[in-house]
C-alpha positions as CSV (number, residue, x, y, z in Angstrom):
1,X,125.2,212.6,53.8
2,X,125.0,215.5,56.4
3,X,124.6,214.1,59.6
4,X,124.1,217.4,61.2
5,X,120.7,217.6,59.1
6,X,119.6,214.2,60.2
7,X,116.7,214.4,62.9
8,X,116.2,211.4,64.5
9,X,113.5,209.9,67.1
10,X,115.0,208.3,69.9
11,X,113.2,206.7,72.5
12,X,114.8,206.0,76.4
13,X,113.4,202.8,77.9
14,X,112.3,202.0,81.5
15,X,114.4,204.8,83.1
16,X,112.5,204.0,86.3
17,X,114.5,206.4,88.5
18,X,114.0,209.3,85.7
19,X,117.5,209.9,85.9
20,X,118.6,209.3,82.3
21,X,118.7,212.8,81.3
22,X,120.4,214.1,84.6
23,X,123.2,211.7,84.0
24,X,124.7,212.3,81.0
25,X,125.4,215.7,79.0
26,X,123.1,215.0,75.8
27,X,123.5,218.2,74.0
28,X,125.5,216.5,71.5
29,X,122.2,214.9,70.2
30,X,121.2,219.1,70.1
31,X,119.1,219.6,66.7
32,X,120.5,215.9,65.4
33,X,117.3,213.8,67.7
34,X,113.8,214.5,69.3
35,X,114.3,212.1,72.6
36,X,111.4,210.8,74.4
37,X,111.9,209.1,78.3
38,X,109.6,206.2,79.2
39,X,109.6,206.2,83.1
40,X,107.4,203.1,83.2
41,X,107.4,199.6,81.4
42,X,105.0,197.9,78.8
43,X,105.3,194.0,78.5
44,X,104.3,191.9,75.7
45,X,105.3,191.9,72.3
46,X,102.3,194.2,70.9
47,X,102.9,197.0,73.7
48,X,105.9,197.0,73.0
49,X,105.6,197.7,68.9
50,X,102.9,200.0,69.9
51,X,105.2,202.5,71.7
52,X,108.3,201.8,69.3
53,X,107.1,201.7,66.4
54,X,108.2,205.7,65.4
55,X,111.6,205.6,66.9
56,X,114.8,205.4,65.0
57,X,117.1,204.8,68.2
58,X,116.0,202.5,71.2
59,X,117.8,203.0,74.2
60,X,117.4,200.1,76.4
61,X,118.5,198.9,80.3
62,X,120.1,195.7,79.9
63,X,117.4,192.9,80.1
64,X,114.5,195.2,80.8
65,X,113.0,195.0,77.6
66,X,113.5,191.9,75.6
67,X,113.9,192.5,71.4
68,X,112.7,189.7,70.3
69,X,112.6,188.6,66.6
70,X,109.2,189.6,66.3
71,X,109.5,192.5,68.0
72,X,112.5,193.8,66.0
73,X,110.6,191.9,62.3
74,X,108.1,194.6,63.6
75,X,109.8,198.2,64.0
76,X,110.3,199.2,60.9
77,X,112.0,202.4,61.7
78,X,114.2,200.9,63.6
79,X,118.1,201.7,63.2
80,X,120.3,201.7,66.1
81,X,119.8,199.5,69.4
82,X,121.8,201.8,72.0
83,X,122.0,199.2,74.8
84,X,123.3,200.1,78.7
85,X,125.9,197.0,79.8
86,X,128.4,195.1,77.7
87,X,126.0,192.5,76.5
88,X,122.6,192.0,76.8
89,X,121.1,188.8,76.2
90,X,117.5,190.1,75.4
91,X,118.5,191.5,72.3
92,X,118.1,189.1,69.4
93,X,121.4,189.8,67.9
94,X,120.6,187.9,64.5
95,X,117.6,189.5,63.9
96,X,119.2,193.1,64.2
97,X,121.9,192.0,62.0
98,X,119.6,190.7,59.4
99,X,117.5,193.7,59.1
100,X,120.8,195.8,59.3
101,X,120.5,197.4,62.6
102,X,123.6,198.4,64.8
103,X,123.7,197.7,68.4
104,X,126.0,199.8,70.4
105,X,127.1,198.8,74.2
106,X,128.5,200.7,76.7
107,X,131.0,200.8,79.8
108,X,130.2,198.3,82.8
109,X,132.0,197.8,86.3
110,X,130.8,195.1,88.2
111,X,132.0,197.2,91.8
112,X,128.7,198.1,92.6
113,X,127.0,195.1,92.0
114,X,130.1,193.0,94.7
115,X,128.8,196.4,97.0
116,X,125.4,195.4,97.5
117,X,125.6,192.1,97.9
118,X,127.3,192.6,100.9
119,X,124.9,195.5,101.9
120,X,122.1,191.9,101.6
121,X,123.9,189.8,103.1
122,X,124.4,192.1,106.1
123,X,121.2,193.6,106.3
124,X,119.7,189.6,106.0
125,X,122.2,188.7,108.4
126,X,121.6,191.7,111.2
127,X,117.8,191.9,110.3
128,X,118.2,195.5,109.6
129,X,114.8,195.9,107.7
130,X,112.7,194.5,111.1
131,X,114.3,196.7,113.3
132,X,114.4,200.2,111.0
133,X,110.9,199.0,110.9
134,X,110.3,198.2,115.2
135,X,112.6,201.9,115.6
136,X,110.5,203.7,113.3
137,X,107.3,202.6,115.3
138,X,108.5,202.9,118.6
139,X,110.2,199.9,119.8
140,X,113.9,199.1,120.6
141,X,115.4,195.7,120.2
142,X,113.3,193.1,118.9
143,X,116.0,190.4,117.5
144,X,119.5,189.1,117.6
145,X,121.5,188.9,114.7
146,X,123.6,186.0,112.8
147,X,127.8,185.8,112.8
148,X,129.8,186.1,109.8
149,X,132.5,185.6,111.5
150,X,133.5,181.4,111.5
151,X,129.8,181.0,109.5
152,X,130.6,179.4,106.2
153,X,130.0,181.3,102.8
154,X,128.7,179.3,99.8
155,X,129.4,181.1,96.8
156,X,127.4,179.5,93.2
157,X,129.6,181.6,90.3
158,X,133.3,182.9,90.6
159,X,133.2,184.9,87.7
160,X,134.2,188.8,87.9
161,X,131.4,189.7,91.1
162,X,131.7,186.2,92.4
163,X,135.4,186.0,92.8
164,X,135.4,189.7,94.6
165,X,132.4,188.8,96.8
166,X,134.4,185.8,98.0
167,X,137.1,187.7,98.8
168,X,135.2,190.1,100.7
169,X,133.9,186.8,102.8
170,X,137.4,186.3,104.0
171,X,137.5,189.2,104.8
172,X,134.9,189.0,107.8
173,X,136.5,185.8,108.9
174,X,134.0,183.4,107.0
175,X,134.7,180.1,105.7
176,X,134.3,180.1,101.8
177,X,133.7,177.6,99.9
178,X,132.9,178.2,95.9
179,X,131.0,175.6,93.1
180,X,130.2,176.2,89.3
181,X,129.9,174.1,86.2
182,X,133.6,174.5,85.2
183,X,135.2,175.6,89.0
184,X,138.5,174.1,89.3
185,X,140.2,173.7,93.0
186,X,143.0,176.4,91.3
187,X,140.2,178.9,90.6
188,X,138.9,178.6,93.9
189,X,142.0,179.3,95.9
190,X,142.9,182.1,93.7
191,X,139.4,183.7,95.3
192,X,140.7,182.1,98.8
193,X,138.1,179.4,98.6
194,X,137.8,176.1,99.0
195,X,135.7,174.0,95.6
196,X,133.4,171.5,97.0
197,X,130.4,169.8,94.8
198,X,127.1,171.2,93.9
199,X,125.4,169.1,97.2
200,X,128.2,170.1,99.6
201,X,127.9,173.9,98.5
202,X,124.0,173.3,99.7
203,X,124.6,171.7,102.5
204,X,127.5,173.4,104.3
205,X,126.4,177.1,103.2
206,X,125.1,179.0,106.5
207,X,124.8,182.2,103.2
208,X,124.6,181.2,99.5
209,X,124.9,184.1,97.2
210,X,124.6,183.5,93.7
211,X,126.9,184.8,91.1
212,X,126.0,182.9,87.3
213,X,125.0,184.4,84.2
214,X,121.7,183.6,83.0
215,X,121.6,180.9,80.2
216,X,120.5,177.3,79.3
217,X,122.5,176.1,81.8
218,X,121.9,178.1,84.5
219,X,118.6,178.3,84.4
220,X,116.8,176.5,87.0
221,X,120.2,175.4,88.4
222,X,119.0,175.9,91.9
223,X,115.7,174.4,92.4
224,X,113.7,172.5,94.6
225,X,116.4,169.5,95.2
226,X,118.9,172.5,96.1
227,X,117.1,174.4,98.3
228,X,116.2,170.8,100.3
229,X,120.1,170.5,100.9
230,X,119.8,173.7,102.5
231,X,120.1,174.2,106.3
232,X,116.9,175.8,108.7
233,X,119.6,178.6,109.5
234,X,120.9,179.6,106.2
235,X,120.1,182.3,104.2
236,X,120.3,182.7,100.2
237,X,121.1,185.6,98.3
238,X,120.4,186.1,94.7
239,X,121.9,189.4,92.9
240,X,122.5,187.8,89.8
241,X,119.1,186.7,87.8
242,X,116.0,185.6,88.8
243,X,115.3,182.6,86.7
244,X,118.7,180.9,88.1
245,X,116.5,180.0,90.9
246,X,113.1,177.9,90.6
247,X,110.7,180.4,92.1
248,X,108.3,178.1,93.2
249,X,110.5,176.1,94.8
250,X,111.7,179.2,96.7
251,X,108.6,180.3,97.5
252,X,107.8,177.1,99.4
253,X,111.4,177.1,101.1
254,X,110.4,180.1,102.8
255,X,106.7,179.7,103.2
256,X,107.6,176.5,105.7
257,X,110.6,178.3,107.0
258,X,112.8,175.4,105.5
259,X,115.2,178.4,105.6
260,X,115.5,181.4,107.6
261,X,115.3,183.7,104.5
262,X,116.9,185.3,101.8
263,X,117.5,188.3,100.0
264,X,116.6,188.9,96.8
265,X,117.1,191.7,93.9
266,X,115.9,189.8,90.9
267,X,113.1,188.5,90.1
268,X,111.4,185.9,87.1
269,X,109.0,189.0,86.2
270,X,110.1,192.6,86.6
271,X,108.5,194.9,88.0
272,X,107.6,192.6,90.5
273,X,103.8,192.1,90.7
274,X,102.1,194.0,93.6
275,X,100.5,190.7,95.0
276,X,103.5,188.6,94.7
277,X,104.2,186.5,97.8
278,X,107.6,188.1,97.5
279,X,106.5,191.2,98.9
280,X,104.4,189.7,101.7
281,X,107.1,187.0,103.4
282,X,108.6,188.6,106.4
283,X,111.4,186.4,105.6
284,X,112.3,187.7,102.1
285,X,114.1,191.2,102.0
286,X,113.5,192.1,98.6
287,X,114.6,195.2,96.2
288,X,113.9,196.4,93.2
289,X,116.5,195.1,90.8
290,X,119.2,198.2,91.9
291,X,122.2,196.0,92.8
292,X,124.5,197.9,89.9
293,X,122.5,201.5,90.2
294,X,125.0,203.1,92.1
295,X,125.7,207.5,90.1
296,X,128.7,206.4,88.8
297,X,127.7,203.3,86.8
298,X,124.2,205.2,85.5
299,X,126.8,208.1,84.7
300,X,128.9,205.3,82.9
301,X,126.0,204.2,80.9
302,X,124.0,207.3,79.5
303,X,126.9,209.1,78.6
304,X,128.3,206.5,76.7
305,X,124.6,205.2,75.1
306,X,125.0,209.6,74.0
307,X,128.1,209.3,72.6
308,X,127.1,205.8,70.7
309,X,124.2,207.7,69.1
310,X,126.3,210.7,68.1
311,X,128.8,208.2,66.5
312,X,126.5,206.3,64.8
313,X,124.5,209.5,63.4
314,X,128.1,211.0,62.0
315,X,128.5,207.6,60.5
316,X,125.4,208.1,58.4
């Protein structure tokens, strides 16, 4: 077949930025693919078929959009999943195989992601957001900030960003200790930490930042026994995924100031709701899911989700 006949409809998902097309050279796909950008998101399995349902090529954000079995039984035009990452657990990978649809992944560096979240945990720490806020409005000097310096640094994961964000804790003269299902003390000191038990990680943590992939076993795996262990001072960070942490449990942490905050970038539902309590604690700095959207990693991913599609149309 003549791929360079082929026209194909391929549609860019929850490209909230609306940088897609800026960050890759696309003209490869010239005459071979109509391309449509979806800026926003739709959730729930009919929405979702709704605005699919003509496209050939889905280019998705890792773990924005969830292809579900039904979702995929239900796109009948559906050839290629182009995904951003090197795996993305939202994809049903059986039900793409059975219906004969390739899925294509791209480059990933897990640099930015160890970048911001020490830009949290200093910003938590220094309370940068209250005081942008008290400068903008007038006021000078309205809090004292927290020492990383001889604090202790709990650190839940020590995979790829976990391992690097607790050698970064050294770094700033912290105390770092590290737990995960399968830590051993050899792991740990590799990273310059110390491996303690689950409880101890809890307890002795003045700043626990969480590093796990999602799954069964992480889900939940901090939750409302946890977060008890926790001292009034300390702060948790989450950069990793929302459901790792019991939101409710959370919620109430910081509702009764059981803890002095924490800093979040992921969240159970994203976009966040607009009345979440999330976004009305003045004890939760909170962003919008950006921890890895630094140029270079965006670059990384839509001009290798391009050159995916091109291969896979001269394949056809």
């Amino acid at each position: 077949m003549n791929s360079k006949a082929i026209n194909i409809k391929v549609a860019v998902l929850d490209d909230y930025p609306n940088l897609a097309m800026r960050m890759a050279d696309w003209s490869a796909l010239k005459d071979r693919a109509t391309i449509t950008v979806f800026n926003d998101h739709v959730a729930g399995a009919n929405a979702v078929v709704e605005r699919l349902h003509p496209f050939d090529v889905v280019s998705i954000m890792r773990e924005r959009t969830p292809l579900s079995r039904e979702i995929i039984a239900r796109l009948p035009n559906l050839k290629l999943i182009a995904s951003t990452g090197s795996r993305n657990a939202a994809i049903d990978v059986s039900a793409a195989a059975e219906r004969g649809i390739a899925i294509a992944h791209t480059g990933y560096r897990s640099e930015p992601t160890i970048e911001f979240t020490w830009a949290l945990i200093l910003a938590s720490a220094r309370n940068l957001v209250a005081e942008n806020s008290n400068f903008r409005s007038g006021g000078w000097q309205r809090s004292i900030g927290g020492d990383l310096n001889g604090s202790t640094l709990g650190v839940l994961g020590l995979g790829n960003v976990g391992a690097q964000v607790a050698k970064i804790g050294n770094a700033f003269g912290m105390n770092v200790i590290v737990w995960s299902q399968n830590m051993t003390p050899e792991r740990a000191a590799a990273a310059g930490a110390t491996s303690v038990s689950k409880d101890e990680l809890f307890r002795q943590s003045d700043i626990l930042t969480i590093h796990v992939v999602l799954s069964e076993r992480t889900r939940g795996i901090v939750g409302e026994a946890e977060l008890a262990l926790m001292k009034p001072t300390s702060r948790l960070i989450n950069t990793s995924r929302g459901p790792v942490v019991n939101e409710q449990a959370l919620i109430k942490v910081l509702q009764t100031r059981k803890i002095v905050g924490a800093a979040l970038d992921v969240f159970d539902v994203e976009p966040l709701p607009a009345n979440h309590p999330f976004r009305s604690l003045d004890n939760v700095l909170g962003v919008p899911h950006i921890a890895y959207g630094t140029e270079g990693l965006y670059r990384t991913f839509y001009q290798d989700t391009v050159d995916n599609i091109s291969a896979w149309l001269n394949a056809q």
